[in-house]
N, C-alpha and C positions, 0 to 999 in steps of 0.2 A: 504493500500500500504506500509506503511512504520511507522515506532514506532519513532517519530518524537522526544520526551526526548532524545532517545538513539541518536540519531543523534547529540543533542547539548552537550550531558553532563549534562544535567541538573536534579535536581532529580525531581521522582515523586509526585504527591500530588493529594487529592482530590480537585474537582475543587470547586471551594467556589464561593458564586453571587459579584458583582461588586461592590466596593465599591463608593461614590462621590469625586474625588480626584478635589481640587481646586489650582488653583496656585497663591493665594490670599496671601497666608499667607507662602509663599516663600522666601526667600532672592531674595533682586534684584544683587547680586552679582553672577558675573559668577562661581567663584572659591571655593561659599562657595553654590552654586548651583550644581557644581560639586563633591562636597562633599558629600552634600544631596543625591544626586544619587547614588556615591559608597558605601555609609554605606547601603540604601537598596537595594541594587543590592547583596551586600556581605552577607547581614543579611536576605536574602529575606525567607519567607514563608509561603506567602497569596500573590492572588492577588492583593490586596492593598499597599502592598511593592511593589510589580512593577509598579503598575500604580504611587504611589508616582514617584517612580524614574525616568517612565517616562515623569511624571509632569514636574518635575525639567532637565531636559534634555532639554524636550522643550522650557522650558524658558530660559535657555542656549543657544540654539540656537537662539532663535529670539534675545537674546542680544546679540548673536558674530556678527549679523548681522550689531548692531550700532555702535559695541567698537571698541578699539582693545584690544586682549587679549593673553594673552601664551598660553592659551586652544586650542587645536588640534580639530577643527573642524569635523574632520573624525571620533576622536574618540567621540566626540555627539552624531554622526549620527550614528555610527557602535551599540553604547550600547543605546541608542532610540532606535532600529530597535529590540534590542536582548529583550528590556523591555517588547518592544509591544507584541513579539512573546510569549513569557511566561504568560501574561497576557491572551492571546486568546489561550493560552494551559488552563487557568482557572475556563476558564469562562462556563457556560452552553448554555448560548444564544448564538443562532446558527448568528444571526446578530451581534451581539457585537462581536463575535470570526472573522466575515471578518471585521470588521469594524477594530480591533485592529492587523491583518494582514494586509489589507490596507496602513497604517499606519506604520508599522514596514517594509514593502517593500519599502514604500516610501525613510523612513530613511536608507535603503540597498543601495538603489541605489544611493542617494545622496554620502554613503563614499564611493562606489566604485567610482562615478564621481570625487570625493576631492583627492581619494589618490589611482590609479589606481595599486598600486604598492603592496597593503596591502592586506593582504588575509581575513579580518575584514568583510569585505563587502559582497564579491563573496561567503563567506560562510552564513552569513544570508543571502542571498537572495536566496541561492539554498536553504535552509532551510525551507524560508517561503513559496517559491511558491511550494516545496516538498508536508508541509503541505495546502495549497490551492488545487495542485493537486489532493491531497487524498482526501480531504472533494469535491471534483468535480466530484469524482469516475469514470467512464470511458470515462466524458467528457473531465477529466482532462489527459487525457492521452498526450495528445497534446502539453502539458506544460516540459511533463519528460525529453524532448531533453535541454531544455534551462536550468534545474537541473544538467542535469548530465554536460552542460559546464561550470555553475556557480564553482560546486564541483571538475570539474578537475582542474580549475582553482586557485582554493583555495588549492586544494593539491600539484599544481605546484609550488605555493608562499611558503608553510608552513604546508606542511604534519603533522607536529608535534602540530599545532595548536586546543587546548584542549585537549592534550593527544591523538591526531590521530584523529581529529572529524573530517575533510574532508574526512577520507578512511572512517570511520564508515559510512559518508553520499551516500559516491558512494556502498559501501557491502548492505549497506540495498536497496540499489535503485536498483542493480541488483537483488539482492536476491526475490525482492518484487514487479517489477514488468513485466506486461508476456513477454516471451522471442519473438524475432523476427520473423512474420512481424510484430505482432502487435505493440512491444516497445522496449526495451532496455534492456529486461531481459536475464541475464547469469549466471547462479549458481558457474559456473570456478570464473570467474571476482570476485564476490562475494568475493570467499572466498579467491580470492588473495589481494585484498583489507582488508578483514577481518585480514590477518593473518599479513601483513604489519602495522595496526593499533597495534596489540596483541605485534608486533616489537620494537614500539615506547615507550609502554607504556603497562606494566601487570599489569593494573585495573581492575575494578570488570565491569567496564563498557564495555572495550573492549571485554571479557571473554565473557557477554552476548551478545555480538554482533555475537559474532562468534559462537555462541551458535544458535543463531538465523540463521545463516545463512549455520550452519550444519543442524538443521532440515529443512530446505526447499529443502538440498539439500538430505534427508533423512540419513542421518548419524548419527544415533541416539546415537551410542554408543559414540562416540568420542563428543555431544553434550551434552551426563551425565555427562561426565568427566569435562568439563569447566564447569557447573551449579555446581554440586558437590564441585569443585575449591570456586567458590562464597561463598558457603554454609558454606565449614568448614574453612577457609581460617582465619589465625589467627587475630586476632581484635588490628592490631597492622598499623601504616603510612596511609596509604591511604586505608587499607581495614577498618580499625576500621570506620572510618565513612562510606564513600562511601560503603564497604562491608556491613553494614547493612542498608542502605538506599536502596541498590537493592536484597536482601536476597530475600521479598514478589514475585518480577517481575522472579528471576529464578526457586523458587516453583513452581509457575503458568507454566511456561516452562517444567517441569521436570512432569507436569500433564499433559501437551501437550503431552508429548512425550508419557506418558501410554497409551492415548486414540488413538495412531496408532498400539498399539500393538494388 
């Protein structure tokens, strides 16, 4: 249904098996609990950095529960919820991957309950239940109404939130799944979502989006052009890394497009 990285921003990675993460040997301190979390949230590249992170989150949260503390409870829950999710993008076991969406929902909805105001929430949560939907496959169809209100909601708050990740999440959502009666598929919608995102923000990430959502809509040529973009695109602010972190994903695409021809 939907390419669930592109949705967050996040990059891709092979999924690695699960590490044992204990919160034994954690600070009991919120602050330097908080700490623990942002250094591997920021530094993440295994699952075991996110599960560390969201070790220490949750023990942040069970101790905001006793304290009192300056920490933004919302924001525990919002980056717990976002740990989880990347975590069960990692993982190969098909139970451990709902077990860690389970999980990462739970903490969605608790910051959208904390702070109804922030767009934190309503976007992991249209995110995670996105990807539950997908892994549910046409059981999950049932679910995409309550995505697309999480995600319009999140782009009503903060359109520009991760460089456009709420448009990204409603363009792939239309783009990818079947149009009406069955669901909520629109290829227009798509790519006026898509091109709003490309507005906010000319990343290598948006570029594939819209990339993606020119070929479903069979537009091949104007889909070479933004992959090609990707591809040669100088190694210079935000392309230098990001542009080579999705280089592989718009090849794979531009192979896509050969096998219609």
């Amino acid at each position: 249904m939907v390419s669930a990285l592109l949705w967050t921003g996040c990059w891709g990675s092979s999924p690695v098996p699960r590490t044992t993460t204990s919160a034994d040997d954690l600070p009991s301190d919120i602050t330097q609990l908080m700490a623990v979390a942002e250094q591997r949230l920021s530094a993440a590249s295994s699952a075991g950095d996110f599960e560390r992170a969201a070790a220490a989150l949750d023990k942040a949260r069970e101790l905001l529960g006793e304290t009192i503390s300056d920490v933004d409870l919302m924001e525990v829950h919002w980056k717990l919820a976002y740990a989880c999710f990347m975590v069960s993008e990692l993982h190969r076991d098909a139970s451990a991957q709902r077990a860690w969406l389970n999980e990462g929902r739970d903490a969605a909805v608790a910051a959208v309950r904390e702070r109804p105001d922030r767009v934190e929430g309503y976007y992991y949560l249209a995110v995670i239940d996105g990807r539950r939907a997908e892994s549910a496959g046409l059981t999950g169809l049932g679910m995409v109404k309550e995505v697309q209100a999480n995600g319009l909601k999140a782009a009503e708050l903060a359109p520009g939130f991760l460089d456009g990740g709420p448009l990204r999440l409603l363009a792939m959502l239309h783009a990818k799944t079947p149009p009406w009666p069955t669901s909520i598929g629109d290829i227009d919608l798509a790519l006026e979502y898509a091109q709003q995102a490309l507005q906010i923000a000319d990343t290598p990430m948006n570029n594939l989006v819209y990339a993606e959502v020119l070929i479903e809509a069979e537009e091949y040529s104007k889909a070479k052009k933004r992959l090609r973009r990707v591809l040669s695109a100088p190694k210079i602010g935000t392309w230098a890394q990001e542009g080579e972190r999705w280089r592989p994903h718009a090849r794979q695409l531009l192979k896509r497009i050969e096998s219609h021809r």
